[in-house]
N, C-alpha and C positions, 0 to 999 in steps of 0.2 A: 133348122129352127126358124120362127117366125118370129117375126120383127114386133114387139111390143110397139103398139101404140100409145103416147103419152095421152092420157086423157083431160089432161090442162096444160096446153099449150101454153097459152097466157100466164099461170103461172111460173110456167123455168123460164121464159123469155123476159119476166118480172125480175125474179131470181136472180137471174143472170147478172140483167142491168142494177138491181142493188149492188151484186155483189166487184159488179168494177168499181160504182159507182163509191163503194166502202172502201178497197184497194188504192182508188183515187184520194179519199178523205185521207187516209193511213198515212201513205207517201207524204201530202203534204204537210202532215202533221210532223212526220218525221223532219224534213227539213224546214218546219218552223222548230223545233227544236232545237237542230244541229246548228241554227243560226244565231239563236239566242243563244246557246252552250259560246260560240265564237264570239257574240258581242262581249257577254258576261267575262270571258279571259281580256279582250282587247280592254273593257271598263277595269279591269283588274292591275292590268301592265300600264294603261296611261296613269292611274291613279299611282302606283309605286312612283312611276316617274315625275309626275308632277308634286310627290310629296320629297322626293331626291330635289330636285330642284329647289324647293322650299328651303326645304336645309340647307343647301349652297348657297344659297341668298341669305339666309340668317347668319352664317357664317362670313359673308360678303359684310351684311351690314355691322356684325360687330365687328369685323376690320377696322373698317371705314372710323365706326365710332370712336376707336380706340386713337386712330389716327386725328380725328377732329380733336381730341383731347390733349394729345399732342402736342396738335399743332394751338389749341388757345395757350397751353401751357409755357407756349416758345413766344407767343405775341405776348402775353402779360410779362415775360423776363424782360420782352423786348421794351415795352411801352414802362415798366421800371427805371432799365436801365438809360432811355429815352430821356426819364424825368430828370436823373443824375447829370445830365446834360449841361453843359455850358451854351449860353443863349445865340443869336450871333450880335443880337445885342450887346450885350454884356461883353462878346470879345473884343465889339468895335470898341466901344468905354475902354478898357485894358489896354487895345493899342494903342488909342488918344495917348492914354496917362501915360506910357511906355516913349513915346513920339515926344512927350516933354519932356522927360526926364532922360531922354538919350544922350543931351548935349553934354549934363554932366557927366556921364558914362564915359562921353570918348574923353573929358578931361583928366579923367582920371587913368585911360590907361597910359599917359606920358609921363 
């Protein structure tokens, strides 16, 4: 049998190189995709995670809150029971008048 001559060369050698040239586009279209498919999950799992966190911190700060209320709760009994206070003024006075009135005291335990 005899060998067929192609009669446009230039075209299959055209051909050709489109058709790597599309093979080439394809592939990296494929792993622009598969990239973005892997970003899109990673944006998916940080954003779970950074909204887990959130809510551990909302949970933190109503602790916290609860605890500051507490504790003003314990300062106002405190600054109350503070006012109910004897002075130390007022006890030095007390021990003066006590200081006079000793001597009759001891007279009287004989």
């Amino acid at each position: 049998m005899a060998k067929q001559q192609n009669p446009y060369p230039d075209i299959t050698a055209l051909l050709s190189d489109f058709n790597t040239k599309l093979r080439d586009m394809e592939e990296k279209q494929r792993l622009i995709k598969d990239r973005l498919l892997l970003i899109g999950k990673n944006i998916v799992s940080d954003r779970e995670e950074v909204l887990q966190e959130i809510s551990e911190i909302k949970v933190k700060i109503d602790h916290q809150n609860s605890e500051l209320e507490r504790i003003k709760d314990t300062l106002s009994s405190l600054i109350e029971e503070i006012q109910n206070l004897a002075r130390k003024s007022e006890v030095e006075i007390l021990e003066r008048q006590f200081k006079i009135f000793q001597p009759f005291l001891e007279k009287k335990k004989y």
